[in-house]
GUTOR-398155 format. One record per residue (C-alpha): residue in three letters; chain; x, y, z. Coordinates in nm, 2 decimals. Each point is the difference from the previous one (the first is absolute). Layout:
@type:ALA&mol:A&px:X&py:Y&pz:Z
...
END
This chain:
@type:UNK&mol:A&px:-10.69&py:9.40&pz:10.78
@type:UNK&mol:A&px:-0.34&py:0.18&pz:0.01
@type:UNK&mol:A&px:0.00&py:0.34&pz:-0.20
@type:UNK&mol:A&px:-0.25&py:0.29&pz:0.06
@type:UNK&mol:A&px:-0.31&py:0.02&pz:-0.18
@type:UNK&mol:A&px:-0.06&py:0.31&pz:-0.21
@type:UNK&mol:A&px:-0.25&py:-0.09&pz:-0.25
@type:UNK&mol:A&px:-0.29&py:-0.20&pz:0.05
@type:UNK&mol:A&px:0.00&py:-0.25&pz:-0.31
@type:UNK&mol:A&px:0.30&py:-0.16&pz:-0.21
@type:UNK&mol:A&px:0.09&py:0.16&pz:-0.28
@type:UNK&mol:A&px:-0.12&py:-0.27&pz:-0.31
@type:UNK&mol:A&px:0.29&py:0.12&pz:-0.22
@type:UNK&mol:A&px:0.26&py:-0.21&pz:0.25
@type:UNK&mol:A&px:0.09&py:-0.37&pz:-0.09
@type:UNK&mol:A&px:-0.15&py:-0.05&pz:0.35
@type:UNK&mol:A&px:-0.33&py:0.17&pz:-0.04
@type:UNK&mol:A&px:-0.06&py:-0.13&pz:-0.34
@type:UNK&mol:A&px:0.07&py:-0.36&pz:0.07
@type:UNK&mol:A&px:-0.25&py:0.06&pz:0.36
@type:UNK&mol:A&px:-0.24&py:0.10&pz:-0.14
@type:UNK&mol:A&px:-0.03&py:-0.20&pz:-0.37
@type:UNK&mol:A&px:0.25&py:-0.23&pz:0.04
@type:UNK&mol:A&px:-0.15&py:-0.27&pz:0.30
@type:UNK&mol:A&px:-0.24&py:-0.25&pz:0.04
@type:UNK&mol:A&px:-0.26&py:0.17&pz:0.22
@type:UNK&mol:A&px:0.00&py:0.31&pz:-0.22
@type:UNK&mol:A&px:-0.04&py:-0.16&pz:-0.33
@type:UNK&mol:A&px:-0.32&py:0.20&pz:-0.05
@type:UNK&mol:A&px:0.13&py:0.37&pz:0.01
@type:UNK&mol:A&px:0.25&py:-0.16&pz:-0.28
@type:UNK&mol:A&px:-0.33&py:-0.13&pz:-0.22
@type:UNK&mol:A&px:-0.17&py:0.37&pz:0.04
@type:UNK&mol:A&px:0.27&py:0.16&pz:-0.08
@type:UNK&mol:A&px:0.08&py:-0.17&pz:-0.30
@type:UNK&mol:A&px:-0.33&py:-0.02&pz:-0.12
@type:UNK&mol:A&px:0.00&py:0.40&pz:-0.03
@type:UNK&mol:A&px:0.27&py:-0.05&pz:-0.31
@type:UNK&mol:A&px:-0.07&py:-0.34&pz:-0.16
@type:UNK&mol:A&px:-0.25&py:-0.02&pz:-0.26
@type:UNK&mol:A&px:-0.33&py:-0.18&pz:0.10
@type:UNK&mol:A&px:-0.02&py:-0.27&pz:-0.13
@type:UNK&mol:A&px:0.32&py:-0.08&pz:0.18
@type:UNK&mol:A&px:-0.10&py:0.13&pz:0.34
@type:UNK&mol:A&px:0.09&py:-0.20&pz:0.30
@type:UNK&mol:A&px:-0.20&py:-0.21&pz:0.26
@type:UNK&mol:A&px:0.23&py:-0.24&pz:0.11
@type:UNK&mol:A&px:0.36&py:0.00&pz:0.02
@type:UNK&mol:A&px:0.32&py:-0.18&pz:0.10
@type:UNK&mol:A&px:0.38&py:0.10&pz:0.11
@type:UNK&mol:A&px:0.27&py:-0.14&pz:-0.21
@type:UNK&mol:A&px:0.36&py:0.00&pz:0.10
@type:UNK&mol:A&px:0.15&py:0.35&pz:-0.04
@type:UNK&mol:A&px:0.32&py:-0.21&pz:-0.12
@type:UNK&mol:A&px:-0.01&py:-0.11&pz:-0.37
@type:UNK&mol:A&px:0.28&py:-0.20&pz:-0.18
@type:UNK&mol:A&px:0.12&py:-0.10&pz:-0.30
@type:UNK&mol:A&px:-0.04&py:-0.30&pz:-0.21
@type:UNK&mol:A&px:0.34&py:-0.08&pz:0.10
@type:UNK&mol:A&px:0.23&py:0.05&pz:0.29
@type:UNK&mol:A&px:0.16&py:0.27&pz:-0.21
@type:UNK&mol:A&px:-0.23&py:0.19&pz:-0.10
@type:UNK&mol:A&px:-0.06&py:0.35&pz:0.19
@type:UNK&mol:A&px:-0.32&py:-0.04&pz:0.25
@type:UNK&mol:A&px:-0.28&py:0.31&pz:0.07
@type:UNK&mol:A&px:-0.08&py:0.11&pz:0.33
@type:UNK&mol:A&px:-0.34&py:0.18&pz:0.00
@type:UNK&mol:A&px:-0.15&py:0.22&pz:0.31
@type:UNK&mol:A&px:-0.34&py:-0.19&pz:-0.07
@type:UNK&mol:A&px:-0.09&py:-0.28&pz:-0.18
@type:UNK&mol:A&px:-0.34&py:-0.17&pz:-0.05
@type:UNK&mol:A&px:-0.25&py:-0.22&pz:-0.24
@type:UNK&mol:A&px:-0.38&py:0.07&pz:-0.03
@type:UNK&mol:A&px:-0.20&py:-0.29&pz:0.02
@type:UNK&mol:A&px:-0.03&py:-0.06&pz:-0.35
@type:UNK&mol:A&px:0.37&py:0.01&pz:-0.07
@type:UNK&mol:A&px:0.03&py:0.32&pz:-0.08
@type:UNK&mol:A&px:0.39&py:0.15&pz:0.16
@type:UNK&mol:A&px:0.07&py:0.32&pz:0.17
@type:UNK&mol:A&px:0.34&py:0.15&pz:0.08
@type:UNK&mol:A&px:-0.07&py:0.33&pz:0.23
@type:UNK&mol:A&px:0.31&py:0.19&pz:0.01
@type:UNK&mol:A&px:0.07&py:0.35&pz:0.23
@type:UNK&mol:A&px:0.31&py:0.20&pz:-0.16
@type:UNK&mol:A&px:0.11&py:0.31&pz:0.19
@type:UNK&mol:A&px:0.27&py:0.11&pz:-0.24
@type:UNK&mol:A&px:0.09&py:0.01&pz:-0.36
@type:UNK&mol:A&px:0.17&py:-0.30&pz:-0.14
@type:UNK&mol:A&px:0.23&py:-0.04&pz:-0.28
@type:UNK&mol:A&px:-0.14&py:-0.26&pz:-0.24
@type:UNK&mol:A&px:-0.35&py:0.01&pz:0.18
@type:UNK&mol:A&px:-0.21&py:-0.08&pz:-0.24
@type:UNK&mol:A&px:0.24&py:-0.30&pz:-0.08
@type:UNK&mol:A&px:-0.06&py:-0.18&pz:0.31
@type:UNK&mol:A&px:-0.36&py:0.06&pz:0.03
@type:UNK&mol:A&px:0.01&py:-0.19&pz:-0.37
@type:UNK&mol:A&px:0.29&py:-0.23&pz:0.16
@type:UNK&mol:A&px:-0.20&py:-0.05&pz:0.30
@type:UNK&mol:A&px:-0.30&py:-0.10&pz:-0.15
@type:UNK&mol:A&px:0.13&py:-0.31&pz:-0.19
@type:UNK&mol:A&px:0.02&py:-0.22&pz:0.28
@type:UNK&mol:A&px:-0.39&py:-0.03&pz:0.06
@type:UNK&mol:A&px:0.01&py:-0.06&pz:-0.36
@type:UNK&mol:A&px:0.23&py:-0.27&pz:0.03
@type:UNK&mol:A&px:-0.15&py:-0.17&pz:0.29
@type:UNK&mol:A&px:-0.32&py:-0.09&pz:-0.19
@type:UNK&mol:A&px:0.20&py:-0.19&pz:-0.24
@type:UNK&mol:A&px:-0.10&py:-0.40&pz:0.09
@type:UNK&mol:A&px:0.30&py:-0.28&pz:-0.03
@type:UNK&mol:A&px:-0.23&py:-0.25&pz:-0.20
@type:UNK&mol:A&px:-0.22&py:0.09&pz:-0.27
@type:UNK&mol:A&px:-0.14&py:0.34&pz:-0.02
@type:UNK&mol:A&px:-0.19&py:0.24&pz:-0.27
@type:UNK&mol:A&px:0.16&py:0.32&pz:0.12
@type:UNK&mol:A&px:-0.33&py:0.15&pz:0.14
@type:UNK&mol:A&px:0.15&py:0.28&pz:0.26
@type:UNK&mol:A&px:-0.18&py:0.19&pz:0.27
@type:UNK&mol:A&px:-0.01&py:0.38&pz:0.03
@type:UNK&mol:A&px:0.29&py:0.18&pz:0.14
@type:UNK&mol:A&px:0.00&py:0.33&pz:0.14
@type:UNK&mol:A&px:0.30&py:0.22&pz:0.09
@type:UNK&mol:A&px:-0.15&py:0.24&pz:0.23
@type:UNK&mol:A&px:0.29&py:0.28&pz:0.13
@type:UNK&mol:A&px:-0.06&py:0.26&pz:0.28
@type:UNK&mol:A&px:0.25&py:0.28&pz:-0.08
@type:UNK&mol:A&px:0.05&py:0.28&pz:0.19
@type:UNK&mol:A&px:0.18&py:0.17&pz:-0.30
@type:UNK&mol:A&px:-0.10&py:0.16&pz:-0.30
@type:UNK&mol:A&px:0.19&py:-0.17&pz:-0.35
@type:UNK&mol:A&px:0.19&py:0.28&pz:-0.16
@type:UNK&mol:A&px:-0.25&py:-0.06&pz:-0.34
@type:UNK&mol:A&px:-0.30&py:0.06&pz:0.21
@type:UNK&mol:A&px:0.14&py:0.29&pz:0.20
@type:UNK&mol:A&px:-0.25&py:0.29&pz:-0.17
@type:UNK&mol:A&px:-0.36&py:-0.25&pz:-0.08
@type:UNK&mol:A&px:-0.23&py:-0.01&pz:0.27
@type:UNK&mol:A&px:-0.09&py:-0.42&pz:-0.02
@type:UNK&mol:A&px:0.09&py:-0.17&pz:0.32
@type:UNK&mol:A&px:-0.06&py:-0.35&pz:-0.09
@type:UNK&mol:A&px:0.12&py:-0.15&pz:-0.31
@type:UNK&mol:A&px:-0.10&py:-0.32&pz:-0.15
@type:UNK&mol:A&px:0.26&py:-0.17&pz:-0.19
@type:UNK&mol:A&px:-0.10&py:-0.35&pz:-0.25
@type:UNK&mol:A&px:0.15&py:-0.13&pz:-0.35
@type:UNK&mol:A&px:-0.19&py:0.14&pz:-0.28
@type:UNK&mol:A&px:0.08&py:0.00&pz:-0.38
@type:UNK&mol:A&px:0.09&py:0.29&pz:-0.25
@type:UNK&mol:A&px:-0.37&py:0.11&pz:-0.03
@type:UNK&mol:A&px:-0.03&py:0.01&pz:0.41
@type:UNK&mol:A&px:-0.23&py:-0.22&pz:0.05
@type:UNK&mol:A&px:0.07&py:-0.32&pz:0.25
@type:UNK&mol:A&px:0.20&py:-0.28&pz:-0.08
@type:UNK&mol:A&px:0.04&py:-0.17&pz:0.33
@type:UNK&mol:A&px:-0.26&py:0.06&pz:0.27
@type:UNK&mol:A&px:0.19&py:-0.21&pz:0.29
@type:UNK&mol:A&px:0.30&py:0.20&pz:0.04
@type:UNK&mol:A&px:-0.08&py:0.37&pz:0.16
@type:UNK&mol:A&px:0.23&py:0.27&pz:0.21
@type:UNK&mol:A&px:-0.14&py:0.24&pz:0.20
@type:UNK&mol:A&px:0.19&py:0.28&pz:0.16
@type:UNK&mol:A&px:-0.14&py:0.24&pz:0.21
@type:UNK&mol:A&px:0.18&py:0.33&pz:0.07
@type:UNK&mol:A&px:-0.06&py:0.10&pz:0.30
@type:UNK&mol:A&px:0.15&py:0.37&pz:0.02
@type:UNK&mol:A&px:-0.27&py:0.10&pz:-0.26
@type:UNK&mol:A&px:-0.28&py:-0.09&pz:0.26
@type:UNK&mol:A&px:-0.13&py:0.35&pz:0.15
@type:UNK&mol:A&px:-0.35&py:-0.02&pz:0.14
@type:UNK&mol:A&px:-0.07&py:0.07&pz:0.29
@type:UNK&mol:A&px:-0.25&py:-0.15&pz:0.25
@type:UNK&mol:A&px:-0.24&py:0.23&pz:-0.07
@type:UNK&mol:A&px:0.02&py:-0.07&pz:-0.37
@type:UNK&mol:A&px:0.04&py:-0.45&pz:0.01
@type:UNK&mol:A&px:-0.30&py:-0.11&pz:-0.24
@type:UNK&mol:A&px:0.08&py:-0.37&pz:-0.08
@type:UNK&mol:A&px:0.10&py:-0.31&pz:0.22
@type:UNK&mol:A&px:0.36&py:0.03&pz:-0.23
@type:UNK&mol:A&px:0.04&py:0.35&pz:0.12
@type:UNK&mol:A&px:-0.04&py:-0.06&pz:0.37
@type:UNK&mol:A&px:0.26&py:-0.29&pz:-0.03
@type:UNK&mol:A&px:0.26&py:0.21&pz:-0.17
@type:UNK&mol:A&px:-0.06&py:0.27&pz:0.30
@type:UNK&mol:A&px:0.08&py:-0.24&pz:0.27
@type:UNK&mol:A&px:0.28&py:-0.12&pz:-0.21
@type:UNK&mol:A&px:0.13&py:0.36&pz:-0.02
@type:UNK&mol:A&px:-0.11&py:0.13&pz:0.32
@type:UNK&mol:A&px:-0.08&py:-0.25&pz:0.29
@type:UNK&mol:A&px:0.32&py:0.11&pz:0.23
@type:UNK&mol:A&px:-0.16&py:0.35&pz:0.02
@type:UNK&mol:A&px:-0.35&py:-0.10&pz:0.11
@type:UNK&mol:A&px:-0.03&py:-0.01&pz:0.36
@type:UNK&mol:A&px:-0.38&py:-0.14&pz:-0.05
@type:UNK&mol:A&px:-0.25&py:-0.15&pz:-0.19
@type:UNK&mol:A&px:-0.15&py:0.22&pz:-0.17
@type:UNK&mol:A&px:-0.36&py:-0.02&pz:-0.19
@type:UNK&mol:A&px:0.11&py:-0.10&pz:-0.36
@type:UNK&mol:A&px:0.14&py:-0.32&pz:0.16
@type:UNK&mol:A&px:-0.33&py:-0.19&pz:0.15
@type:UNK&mol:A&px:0.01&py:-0.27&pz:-0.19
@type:UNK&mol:A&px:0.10&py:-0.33&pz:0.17
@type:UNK&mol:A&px:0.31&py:-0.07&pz:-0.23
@type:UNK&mol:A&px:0.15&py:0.37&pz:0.15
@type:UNK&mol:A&px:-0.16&py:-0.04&pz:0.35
@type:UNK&mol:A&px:0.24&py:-0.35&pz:-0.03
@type:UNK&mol:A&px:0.29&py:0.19&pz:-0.13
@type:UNK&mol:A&px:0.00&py:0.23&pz:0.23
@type:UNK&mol:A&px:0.06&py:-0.24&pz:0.35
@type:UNK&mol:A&px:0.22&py:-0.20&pz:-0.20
@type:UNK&mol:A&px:0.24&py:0.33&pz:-0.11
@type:UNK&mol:A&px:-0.02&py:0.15&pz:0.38
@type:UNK&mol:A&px:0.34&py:-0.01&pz:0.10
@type:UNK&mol:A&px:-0.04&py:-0.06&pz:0.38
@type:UNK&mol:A&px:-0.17&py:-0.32&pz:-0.07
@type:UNK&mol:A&px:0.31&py:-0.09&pz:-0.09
@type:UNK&mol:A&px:0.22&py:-0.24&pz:0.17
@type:UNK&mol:A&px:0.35&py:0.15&pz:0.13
@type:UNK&mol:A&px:0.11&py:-0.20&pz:-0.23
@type:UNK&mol:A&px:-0.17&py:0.09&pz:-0.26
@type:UNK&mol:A&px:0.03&py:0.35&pz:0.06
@type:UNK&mol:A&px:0.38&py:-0.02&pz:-0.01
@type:UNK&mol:A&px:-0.05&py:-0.19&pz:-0.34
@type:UNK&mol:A&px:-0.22&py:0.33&pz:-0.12
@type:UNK&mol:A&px:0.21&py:0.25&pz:0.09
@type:UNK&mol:A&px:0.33&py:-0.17&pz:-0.15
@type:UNK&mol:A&px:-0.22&py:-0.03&pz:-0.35
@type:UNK&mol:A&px:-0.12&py:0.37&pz:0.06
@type:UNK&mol:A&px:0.33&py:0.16&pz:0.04
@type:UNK&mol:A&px:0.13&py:-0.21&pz:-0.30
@type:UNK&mol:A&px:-0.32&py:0.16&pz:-0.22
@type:UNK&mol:A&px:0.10&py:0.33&pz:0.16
@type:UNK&mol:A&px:0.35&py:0.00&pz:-0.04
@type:UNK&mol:A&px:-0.07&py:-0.14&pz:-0.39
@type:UNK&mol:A&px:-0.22&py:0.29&pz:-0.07
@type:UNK&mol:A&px:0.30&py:0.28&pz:0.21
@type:UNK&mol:A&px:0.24&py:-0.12&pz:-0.29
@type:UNK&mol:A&px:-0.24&py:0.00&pz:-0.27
@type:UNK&mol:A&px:-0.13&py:0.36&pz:0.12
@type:UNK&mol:A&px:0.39&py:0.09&pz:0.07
@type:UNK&mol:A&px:0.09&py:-0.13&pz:-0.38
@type:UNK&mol:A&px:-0.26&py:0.20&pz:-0.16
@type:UNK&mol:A&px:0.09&py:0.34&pz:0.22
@type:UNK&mol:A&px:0.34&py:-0.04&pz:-0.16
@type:UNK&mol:A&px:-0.11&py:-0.14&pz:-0.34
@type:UNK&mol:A&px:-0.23&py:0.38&pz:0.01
@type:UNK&mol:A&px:0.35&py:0.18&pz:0.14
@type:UNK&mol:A&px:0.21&py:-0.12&pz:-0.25
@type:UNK&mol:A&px:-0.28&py:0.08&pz:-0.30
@type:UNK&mol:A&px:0.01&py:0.38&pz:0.13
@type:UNK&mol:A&px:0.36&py:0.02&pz:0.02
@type:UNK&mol:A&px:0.07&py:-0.12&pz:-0.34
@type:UNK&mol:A&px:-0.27&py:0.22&pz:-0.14
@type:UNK&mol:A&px:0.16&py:0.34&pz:0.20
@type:UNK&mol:A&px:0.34&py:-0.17&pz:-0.15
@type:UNK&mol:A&px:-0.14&py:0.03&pz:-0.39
@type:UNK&mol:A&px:-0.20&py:0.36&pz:0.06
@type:UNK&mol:A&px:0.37&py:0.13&pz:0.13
@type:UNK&mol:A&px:0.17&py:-0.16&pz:-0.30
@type:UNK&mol:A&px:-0.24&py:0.18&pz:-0.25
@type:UNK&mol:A&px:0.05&py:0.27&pz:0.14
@type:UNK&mol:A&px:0.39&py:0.08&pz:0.04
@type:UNK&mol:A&px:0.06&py:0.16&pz:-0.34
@type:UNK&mol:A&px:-0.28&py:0.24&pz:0.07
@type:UNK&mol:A&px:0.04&py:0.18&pz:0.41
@type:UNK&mol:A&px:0.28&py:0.01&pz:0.24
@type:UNK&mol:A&px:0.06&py:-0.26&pz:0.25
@type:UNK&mol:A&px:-0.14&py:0.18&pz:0.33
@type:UNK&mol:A&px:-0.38&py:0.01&pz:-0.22
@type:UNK&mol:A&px:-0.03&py:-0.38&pz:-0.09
@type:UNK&mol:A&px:0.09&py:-0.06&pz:0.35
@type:UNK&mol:A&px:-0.29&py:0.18&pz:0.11
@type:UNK&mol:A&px:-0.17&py:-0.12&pz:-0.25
@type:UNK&mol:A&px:0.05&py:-0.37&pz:0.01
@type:UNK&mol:A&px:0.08&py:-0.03&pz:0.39
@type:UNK&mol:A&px:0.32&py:-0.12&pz:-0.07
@type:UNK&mol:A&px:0.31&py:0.10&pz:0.17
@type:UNK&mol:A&px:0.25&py:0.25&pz:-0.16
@type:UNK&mol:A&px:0.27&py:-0.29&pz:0.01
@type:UNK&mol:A&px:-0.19&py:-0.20&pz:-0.17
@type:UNK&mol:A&px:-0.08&py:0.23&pz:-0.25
@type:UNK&mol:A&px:0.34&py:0.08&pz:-0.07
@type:UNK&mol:A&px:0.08&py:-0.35&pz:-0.01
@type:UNK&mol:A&px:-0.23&py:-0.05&pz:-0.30
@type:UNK&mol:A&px:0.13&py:0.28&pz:-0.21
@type:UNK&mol:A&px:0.37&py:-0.15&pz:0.06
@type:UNK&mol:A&px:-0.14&py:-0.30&pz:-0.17
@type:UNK&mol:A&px:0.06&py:-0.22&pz:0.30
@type:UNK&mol:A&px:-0.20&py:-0.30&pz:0.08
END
């Protein structure tokens, strides 16, 4: 079934838009810019390979990771490259849980000195943590370090970027990072290409994100992972109406309760919004 097109490029938040565009073969260079605007430099990327997505265990009962993107720099170095739309319970748990298994997979079966390759953790989020909700940092680097902060293990980093704290504009994109974190905030509403996005790596992006190059098949696929990122962020936005809702009704609920030894019923209902029933119930003592 063919859907009608109203926006001129995939949204890069879906499962199918990330995966498009950094997750295959022929694209495998938008993947190495990208990343190279958050990794360190001496651990910047030329060359890189997919891994399987699917990661297991040691043993057939252990629990197995299933990552949106998974890849190895040509000097060993591992990269898991993770979108998450929503808050998750425990999140920080899996991305430590998660990262494990390309720790584990260097391990040799004969003899071995332990030597490890870098892994990075990299998460897309388009949250905000509840600790980071009032600093202004976007991206935060994560690695082990001793009581005295400095580094004690160099070849184990997280880096989560929060997306909802980007808010430039076109007019005000500076670095190569920042017009990457525009697209992956904005590409749906862009109905061109416009002048901060010359460079080949976008000029590629940009073909490769038009949705009516798309296969009806593929189109189908798009819009089923769209309206499951839509529908995901309706609940989320829905959730946190009713979280706001519930905070002003229980804060009209104490004003009203400090206030019934001191005016008559009719003024805390005008002054709280609350009805006179509910007033009255209150000062009956009922709950």
């Amino acid at each position: 079934m063919a859907y009608p097109l109203q926006e001129r490029y995939i949204n890069l938040l879906t499962d199918f838009g990330f995966k498009r565009v950094f997750g295959s073969e022929p694209n495998k260079q938008l993947l190495i810019d990208f990343l190279n605007t958050l990794l360190p430099e001496r651990h910047r990327i030329q060359k890189l390979s997919y891994k399987s997505t699917e990661n297991l265990g040691n043993t057939p009962i252990d629990r197995k990771a299933i990552f949106d993107i998974y890849c190895q720099g040509e000097n060993g170095e591992r990269f898991i490259v993770e979108i998450q739309k929503a808050k998750q319970n425990f999140f920080k748990d899996r991305s430590v849980f998660y990262a494990s298994f390309p720790i584990q997979e260097q391990s040799l079966r004969e003899e071995w000195n332990f030597q490890l390759a870098p892994v990075y953790s990299i998460g897309i989020l388009d949250f905000i943590f509840d600790d980071h909700q009032h600093e202004a940092t976007l991206i935060h680097t994560v690695e082990l370090k001793n009581q005295h902060c400095d580094v004690f293990y160099d070849k184990l980093k997280f880096i989560y970027v929060e997306l909802p704290k980007f808010k430039k504009t076109l007019d005000q994109l500076e670095t190569h990072q920042d017009k990457w974190l525009y697209l992956l905030r904005h590409l749906p509403e862009l109905d061109d290409q416009p002048r901060p996005f010359q460079d080949a790596v976008f000029l590629q992006l940009f073909e490769i994100a038009e949705i009516s190059n798309f296969s009806p098949r593929e189109q189908e696929s798009y819009q089923s992972s769209l309206k499951y990122y839509r529908d995901l962020n309706n609940v989320i936005d829905t959730s946190r109406q009713e979280g706001i809702e519930e905070g002003r009704q229980a804060e009209k609920m104490a004003i009203a309760l400090a206030l019934l030894s001191k005016l008559p019923n009719e003024t805390i209902s005008q002054t709280t919004g609350l009805p006179i029933t509910e007033i009255e119930r209150l000062r009956n003592g009922d709950e």
